[in-house]
C-alpha positions as CSV (number, residue, x, y, z in Angstrom):
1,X,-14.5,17.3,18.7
2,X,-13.9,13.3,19.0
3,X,-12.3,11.6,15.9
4,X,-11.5,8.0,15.4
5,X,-8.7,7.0,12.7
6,X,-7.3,3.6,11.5
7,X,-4.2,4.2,11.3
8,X,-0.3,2.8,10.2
9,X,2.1,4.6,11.8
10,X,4.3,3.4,8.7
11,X,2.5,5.1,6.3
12,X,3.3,8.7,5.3
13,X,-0.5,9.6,3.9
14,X,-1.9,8.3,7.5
15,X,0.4,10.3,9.6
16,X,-0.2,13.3,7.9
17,X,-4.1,12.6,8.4
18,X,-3.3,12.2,12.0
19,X,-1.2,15.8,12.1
20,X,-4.5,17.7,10.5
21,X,-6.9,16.3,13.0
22,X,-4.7,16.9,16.3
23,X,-3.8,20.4,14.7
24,X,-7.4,21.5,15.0
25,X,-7.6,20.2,18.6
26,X,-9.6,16.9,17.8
27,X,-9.6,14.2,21.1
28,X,-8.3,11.0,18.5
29,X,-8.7,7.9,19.2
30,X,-6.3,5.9,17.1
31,X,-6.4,2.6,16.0
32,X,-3.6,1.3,14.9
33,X,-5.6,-1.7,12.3
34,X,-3.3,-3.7,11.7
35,X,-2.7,-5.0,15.2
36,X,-6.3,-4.5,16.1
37,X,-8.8,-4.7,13.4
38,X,-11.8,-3.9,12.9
39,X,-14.7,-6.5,12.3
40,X,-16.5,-6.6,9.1
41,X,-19.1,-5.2,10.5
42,X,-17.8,-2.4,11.4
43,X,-16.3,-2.0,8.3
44,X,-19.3,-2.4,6.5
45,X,-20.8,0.5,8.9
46,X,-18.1,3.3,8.5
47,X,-18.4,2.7,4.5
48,X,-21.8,3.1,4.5
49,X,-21.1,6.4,6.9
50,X,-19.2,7.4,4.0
51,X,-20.9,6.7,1.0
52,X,-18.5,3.8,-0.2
53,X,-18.2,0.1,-1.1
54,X,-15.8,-2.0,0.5
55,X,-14.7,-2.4,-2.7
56,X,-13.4,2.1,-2.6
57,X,-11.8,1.1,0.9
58,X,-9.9,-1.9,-0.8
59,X,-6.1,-1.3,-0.6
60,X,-5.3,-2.8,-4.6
61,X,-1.9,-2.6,-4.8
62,X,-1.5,-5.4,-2.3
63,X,-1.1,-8.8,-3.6
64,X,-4.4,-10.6,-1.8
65,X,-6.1,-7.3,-3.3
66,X,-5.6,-9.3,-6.6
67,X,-7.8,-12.3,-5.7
68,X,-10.6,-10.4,-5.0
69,X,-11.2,-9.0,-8.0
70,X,-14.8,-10.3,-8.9
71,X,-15.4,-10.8,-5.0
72,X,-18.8,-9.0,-3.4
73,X,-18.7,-7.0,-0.9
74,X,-19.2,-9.6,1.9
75,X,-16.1,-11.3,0.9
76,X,-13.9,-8.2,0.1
77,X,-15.3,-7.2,4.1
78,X,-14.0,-11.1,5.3
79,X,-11.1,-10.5,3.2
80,X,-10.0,-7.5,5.4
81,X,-10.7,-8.5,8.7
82,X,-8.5,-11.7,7.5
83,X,-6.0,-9.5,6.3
84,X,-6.1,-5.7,7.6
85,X,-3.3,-4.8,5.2
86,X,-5.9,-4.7,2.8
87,X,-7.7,-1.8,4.0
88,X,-7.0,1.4,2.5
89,X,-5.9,3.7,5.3
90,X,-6.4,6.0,6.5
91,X,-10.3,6.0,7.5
92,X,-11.7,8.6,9.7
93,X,-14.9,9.0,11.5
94,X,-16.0,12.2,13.5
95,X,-19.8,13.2,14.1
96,X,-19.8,14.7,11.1
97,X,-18.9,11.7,8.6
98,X,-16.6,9.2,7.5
99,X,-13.5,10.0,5.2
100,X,-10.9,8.2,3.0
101,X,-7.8,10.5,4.1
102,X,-6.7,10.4,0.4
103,X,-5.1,12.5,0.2
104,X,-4.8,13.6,4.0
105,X,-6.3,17.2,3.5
106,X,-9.8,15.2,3.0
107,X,-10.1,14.8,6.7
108,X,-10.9,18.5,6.9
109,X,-13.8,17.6,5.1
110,X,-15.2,16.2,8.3
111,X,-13.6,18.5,11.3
């Protein structure tokens, strides 16, 4: 099985997402997003894969989080691809779906 995961190497919740899916033998791609973001569309299209606004993949405890709180979702998605901190992590894609990996164990969801 093939998964794809934007991914922080910094962040506890994303490594553990990234331990589940190697542990049951996925081929990972890993994108580390905040040196190589995605585009908005691209965002737009794994959100819709997943059955959530751009707004549910918003990371709101960062500061330029704040700003965008009456934004639509074209602006949260430009918002994002500005500043990739912004996007919750981590987000997983396999044939099967799109996930949140919050928490990590979600990711199973989709193996």
């Amino acid at each position: 099985m093939k998964a794809t995961i934007l991914h922080n190497p910094r962040c506890s919740k994303s490594r553990e997402a990234l331990a589940i899916l190697e542990a049951a033998g996925a081929e990972v791609t890993v994108i580390d997003y905040l040196k190589a973001p995605p585009s908005a569309a691209d965002l737009k299209a794994l959100y819709a894969r997943a059955g959530m606004t751009p707004r549910e993949g918003l990371r709101t405890a960062e500061a330029g989080a704040k700003a965008l709180k009456n934004a639509d979702d074209d602006s949260i998605l430009a918002a994002m691809t500005a500043d990739p901190i912004l996007i919750e992590r981590p987000l997983v894609a396999t044939d099967k779906g799109v996930v949140l990996g919050r928490p990590p164990e979600k990711v199973r969801e989709i193996l």
